[in-house]
N, C-alpha and C positions, 0 to 999 in steps of 0.2 A: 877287189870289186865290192861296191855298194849292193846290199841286200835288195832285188826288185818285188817285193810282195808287197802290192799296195791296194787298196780298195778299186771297185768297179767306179766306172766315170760317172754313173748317176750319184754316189755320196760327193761328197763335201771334197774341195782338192785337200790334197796331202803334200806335205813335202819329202822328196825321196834322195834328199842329200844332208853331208851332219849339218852345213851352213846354211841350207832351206829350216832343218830344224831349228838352228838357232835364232832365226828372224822368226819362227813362229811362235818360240819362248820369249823371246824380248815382246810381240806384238802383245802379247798374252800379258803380261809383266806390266805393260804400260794399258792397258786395258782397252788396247783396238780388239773390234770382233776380229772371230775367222770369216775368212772369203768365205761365201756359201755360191756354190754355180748358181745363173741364169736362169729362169724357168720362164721368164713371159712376165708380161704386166698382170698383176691377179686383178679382177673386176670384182667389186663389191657387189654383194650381195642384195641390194636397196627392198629388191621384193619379197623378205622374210619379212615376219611380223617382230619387231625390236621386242614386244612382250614374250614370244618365244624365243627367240635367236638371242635376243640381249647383248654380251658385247663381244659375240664369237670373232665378230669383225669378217672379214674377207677371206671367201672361202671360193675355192676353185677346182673345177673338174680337169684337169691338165689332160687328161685323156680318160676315154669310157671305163669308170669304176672307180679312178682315180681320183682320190681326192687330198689337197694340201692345201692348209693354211698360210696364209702371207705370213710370212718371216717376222715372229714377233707381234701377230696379231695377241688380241687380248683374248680370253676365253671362259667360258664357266661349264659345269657341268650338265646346265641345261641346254646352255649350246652345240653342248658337243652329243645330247642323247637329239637333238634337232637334226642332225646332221645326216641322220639315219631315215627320218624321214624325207625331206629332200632329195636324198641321192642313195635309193634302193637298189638299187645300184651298186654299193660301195664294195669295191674288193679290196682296197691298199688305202692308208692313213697316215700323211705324212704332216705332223705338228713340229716348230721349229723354232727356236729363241724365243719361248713365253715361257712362263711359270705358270705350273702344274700344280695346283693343290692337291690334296687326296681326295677329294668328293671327284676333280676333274680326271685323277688316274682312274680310279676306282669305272664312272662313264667310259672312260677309253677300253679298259678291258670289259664291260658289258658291253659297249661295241665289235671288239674281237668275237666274243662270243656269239653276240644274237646276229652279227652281219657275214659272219664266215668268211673275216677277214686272213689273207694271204702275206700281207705285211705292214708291219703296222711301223713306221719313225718316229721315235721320242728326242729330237736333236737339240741340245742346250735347254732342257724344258725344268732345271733344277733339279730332276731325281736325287732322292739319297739314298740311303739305305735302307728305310721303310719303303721307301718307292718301290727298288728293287724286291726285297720282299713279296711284296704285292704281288708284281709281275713274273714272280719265281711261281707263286702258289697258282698264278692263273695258268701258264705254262704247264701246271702240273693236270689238269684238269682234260677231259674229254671235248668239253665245248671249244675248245681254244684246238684242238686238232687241227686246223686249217694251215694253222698261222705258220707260213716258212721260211720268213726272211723278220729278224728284230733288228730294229737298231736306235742304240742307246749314246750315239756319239755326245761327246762334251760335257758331259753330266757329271766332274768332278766330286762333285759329293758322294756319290757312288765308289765307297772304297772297299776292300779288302771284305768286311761286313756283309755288306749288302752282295757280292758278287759270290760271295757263298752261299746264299740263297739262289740264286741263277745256277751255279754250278751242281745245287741240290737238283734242283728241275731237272737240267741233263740227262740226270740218270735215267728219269723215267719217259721224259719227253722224245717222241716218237714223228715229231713233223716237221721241227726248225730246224732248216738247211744253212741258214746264214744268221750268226750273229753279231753285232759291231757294237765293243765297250773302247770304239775310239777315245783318244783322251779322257777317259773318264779315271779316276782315282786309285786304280789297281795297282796292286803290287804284289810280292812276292809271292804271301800267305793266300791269293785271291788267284795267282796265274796256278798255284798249286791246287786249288781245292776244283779248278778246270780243268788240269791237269788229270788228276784223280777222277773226275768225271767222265775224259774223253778214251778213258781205258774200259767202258761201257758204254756209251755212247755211239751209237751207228749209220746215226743219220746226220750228223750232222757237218757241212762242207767246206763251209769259210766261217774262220772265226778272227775278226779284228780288233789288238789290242797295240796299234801304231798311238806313236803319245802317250803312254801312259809311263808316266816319268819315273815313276815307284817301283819298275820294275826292271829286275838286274837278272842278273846269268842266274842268281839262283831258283829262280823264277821259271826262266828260261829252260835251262836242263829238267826240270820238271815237267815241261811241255814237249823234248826233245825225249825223254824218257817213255812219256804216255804216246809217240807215236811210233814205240815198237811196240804197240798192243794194238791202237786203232788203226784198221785201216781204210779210214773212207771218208777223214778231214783231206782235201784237197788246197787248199789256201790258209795259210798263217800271216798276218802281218804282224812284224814286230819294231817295224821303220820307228824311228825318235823316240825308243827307251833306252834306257840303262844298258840292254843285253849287244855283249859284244858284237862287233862284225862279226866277226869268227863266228861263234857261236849262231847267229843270224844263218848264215851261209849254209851251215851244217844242218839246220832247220828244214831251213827252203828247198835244200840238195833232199834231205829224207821227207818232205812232204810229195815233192814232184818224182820221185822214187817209185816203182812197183813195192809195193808195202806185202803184197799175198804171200811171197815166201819169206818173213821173217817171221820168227817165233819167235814169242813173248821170252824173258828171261826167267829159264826155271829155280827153284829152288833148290838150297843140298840137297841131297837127298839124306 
């Protein structure tokens, strides 16, 4: 049996077969985007002042607090600290297929902070590993306490590096329920030092690293290993890597598991 741990319907579809994965690596290979779901036609903005808003482009309340960018709009830092006035409002922040510079990450996370955002999406927006970084340190911070859902799908340059920064955050970060390093760059050294995180870690409940091609069984039993310590990850996707079925199986069997009565593996004595 094929492994079913896949993300919620509100992310990006996924494919949950080896030959779904494979059309998603050929599409990737030949440079078609991913499907992104349906949201509505976004309405442009026309009633911002261009001197303030500049080229945030089209921006939409999808529902109250909710706010996302059209797929690939343009953006700057000034747009995005605009964004806050506008829509006081704001609880959730979903940017998606544009590039991020760091003046514009940097705005996103004084967003997190000063709007007492709840979830913020960074989808295909270039992160790399300074990106990560950033977003590790803001993570570590009291002002970002809100924040309980990240997601960092598609951001390939986010490898190994950068998601040990994230992984550092973990330890101390007390709020994020959901994390998503969808296809992003991970691999072994990166599913380990997550791994090594989530054997302290208590709060957190879904963590998605489906596509991330760099990562094998060795990876894998590392994340299989840290969930006879934690007991309060509830969902793992590991769909289109490296990591065996088998292995897969024995995941999803010990996450959907009563976790209360195992005990951690002792040392000789």
């Amino acid at each position: 049996d094929q492994p079913s741990a896949s993300r919620p319907a509100t992310q990006s579809p996924q494919p949950s077969s080896p030959s779904d994965c494979q059309a998603t690596t050929d599409a990737k290979k030949s440079g078609a985007s991913t499907p992104v779901a349906e949201s509505g036609s976004p309405r442009a903005d026309a009633d911002l002042p261009k001197a303030e808003f500049l080229s945030t482009g089209q921006a939409k309340e999808t529902e109250s607090g909710v706010i996302s960018l059209e797929e690939g709009a343009a953006t700057n830092s000034q747009g995005l600290r605009y964004l806050a006035i506008k829509h006081p409002k704001m609880q959730e922040l979903h940017l998606s297929g544009t590039q991020l510079d760091h003046s514009c990450l940097e705005a996103t996370c004084d967003l997190v902070s000063r709007k007492k955002l709840s979830k913020l999406t960074l989808a295909r927006v270039g992160l790399n590993n300074e990106g990560a970084k950033t977003l590790g340190l803001m993570l570590m911070t009291e002002e970002s306490s809100h924040l309980k859902q990240l997601g960092l799908d598609g951001n390939e340059q986010i490898t190994d590096e950068g998601v040990k920064h994230l992984a550092d955050a973990l330890y101390t970060n007390k709020s994020v329920e959901e994390l998503s390093l969808w296809g992003a760059g991970l691999g072994d050294e990166g599913a380990t030092a997550v791994a090594h995180a989530l054997k302290s870690n208590t709060t957190l409940k879904q963590l998605w690293l489906g596509e991330c091609e760099n990562l094998t069984d060795r990876g894998g039993k590392e994340l299989k290993d840290a969930l006879m310590v934690n007991k309060t990850l509830q969902q793992l996707g590991l769909v289109c890597t490296m990591v065996s079925d088998e292995l897969q199986n024995e995941i999803e069997d010990l996450v959907q598991s009563d976790r209360s009565g195992i005990l951690p593996f002792a040392s000789p004595a």
